[in-house]
N, C-alpha and C positions, 0 to 999 in steps of 0.2 A: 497403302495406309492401314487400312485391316488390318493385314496379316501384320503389321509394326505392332498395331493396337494389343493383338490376340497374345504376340510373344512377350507384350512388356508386362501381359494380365500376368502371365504362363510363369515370367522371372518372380513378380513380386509375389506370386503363392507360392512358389518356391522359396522364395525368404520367411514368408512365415513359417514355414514347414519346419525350416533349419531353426527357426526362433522358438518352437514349439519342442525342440528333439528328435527331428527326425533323423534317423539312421544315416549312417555315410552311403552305403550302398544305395540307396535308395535315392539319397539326393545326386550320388553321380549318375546314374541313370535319368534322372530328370535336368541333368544339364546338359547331358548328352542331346536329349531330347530337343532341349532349348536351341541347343548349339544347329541341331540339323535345320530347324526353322529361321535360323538364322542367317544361313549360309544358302538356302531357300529365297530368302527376301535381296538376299546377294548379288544373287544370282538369278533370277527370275524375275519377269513382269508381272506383276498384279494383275492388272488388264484381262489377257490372256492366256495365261501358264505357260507362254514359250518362254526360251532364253530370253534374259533381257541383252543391252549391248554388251554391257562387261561381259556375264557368260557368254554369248557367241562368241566376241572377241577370243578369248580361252580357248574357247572349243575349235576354233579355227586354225590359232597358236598350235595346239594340240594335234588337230591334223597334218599341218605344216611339216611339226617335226615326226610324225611317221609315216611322211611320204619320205622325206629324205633317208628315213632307217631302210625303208621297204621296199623304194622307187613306187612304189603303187600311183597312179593317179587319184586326182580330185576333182571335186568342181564346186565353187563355191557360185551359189546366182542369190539377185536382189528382186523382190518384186514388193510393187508400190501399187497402194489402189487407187485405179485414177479417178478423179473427181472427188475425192474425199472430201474437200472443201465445200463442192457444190451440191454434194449427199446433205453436211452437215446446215445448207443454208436450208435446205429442202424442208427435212425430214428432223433435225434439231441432234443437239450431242446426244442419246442415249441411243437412237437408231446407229450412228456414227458410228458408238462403242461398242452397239451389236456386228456391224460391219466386220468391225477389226479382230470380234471374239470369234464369227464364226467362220474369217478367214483364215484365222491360226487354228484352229480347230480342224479344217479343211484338209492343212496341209500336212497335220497331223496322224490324220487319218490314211491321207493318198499317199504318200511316202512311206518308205521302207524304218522298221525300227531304230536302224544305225545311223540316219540321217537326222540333223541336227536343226533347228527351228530356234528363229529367238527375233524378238524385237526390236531394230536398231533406233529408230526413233516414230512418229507418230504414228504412220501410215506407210513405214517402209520397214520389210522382214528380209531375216536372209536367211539363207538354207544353205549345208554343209553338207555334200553329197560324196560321201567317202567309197573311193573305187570305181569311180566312172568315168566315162570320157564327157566331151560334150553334147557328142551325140545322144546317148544315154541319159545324160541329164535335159535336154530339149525332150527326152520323152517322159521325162517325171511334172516337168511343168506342163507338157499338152495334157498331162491326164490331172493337174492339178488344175488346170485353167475348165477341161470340160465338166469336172464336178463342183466349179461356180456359178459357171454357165450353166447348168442344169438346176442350181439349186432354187428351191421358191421363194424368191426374195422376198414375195409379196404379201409374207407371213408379216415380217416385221413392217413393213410399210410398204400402200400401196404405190402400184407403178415401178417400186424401185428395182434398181437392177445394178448388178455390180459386176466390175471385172478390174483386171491387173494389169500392168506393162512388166514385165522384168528384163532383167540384163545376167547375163550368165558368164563365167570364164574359166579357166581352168588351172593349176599350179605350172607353176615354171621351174625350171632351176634357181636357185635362188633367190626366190619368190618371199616375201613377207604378208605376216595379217594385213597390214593398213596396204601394202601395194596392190593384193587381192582386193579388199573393199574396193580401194579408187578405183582401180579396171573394172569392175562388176558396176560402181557407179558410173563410170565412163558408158559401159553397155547400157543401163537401165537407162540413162540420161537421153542415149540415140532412139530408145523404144519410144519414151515418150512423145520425143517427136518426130515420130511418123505416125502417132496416132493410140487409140485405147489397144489395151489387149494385146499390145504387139512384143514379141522378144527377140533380145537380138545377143548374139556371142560374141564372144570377146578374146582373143587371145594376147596371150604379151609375143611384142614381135620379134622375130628370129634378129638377132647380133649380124647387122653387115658384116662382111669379109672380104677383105682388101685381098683382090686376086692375083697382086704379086707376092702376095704372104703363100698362097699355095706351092 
């Protein structure tokens, strides 16, 4: 809602500008400008700075189709904070929203620059791990899971303590965005229940084959 607030300030001094005489140069540069905050607000969470879902969504789209130019693998994983609800009975929404700020933040940090972060809904993020397997990606999340577990919770509220369950999987042949998500929520779904903190893989399964076809 800011950032709405700030671009709608941004457009209407831009209107007086032009009502005023300013220059064409000048005013396409400041629509430019506008335009990039715009496509920001798009595309981005408020919350957290990660992708919001449309942008992951894209970004995943986009991986998709250069796995298939490239053959390269992928791995797309989901992780959800568990307890968020019983954080937020605790400790109240603004500790809640620190949760979520400095989880994306976390994952921002332990990840590699080409990997892709974004907000799918309240308390569940997914991650775009371009060129790995799953193995590889299970060690992006043990080093993103031990710099939670390390972290002092106990700055923002005390006692409290956070951790994640995620679900991870990998591209297929013929793989789509949304078929990705369900499998990685598939995965995340089985973590959860076996408990906090736990992650579990997922692949899509190999095509039977009728052994009198061979």
């Amino acid at each position: 809602m800011q950032q709405v607030q700030l671009l709608s300030a941004q457009l209407r001094a831009l209107i007086d500008k032009v009502r005023n005489g300013l220059n064409g140069e000048a005013v396409v540069a400041e629509l430019q400008s506008a335009l990039v905050g715009l496509r920001e607000i798009e595309t981005h969470d408020e919350l957290t700075g990660t992708l919001n879902r449309r942008g992951l969504l894209q970004r995943l789209q986009e991986e998709l189709m250069r796995a298939r130019r490239t053959g390269h693998p992928f791995s797309f994983a989901l992780i959800a904070v568990d307890d968020l609800d019983a954080i937020d009975a605790r400790y109240g929404s603004d500790v809640r929203r620190q949760v979520l700020r400095s989880l994306a933040q976390a994952a921002l940090h332990v990840l590699r620059s080409l990997d892709s972060v974004g907000r799918l809904d309240e308390h569940v993020f997914g991650i775009i791990l371009p060129t790995t397997w799953l193995d590889q990606s299970d060690k992006a999340i043990t080093r993103l899971t031990a710099a939670v577990s390390s972290a002092d919770w106990s700055v923002r509220a005390p006692g409290l303590r956070v951790s994640f369950s995620s679900g991870i999987t990998t591209n297929a042949p013929g793989d789509t965005a949304e078929g990705m998500l369900d499998r990685a929520g598939e995965a995340l779904q089985q973590a959860q229940s076996q408990g906090q903190g736990i992650c579990v893989q997922l692949e899509q399964p190999m095509p039977e084959i009728d052994p009198d076809t061979l």
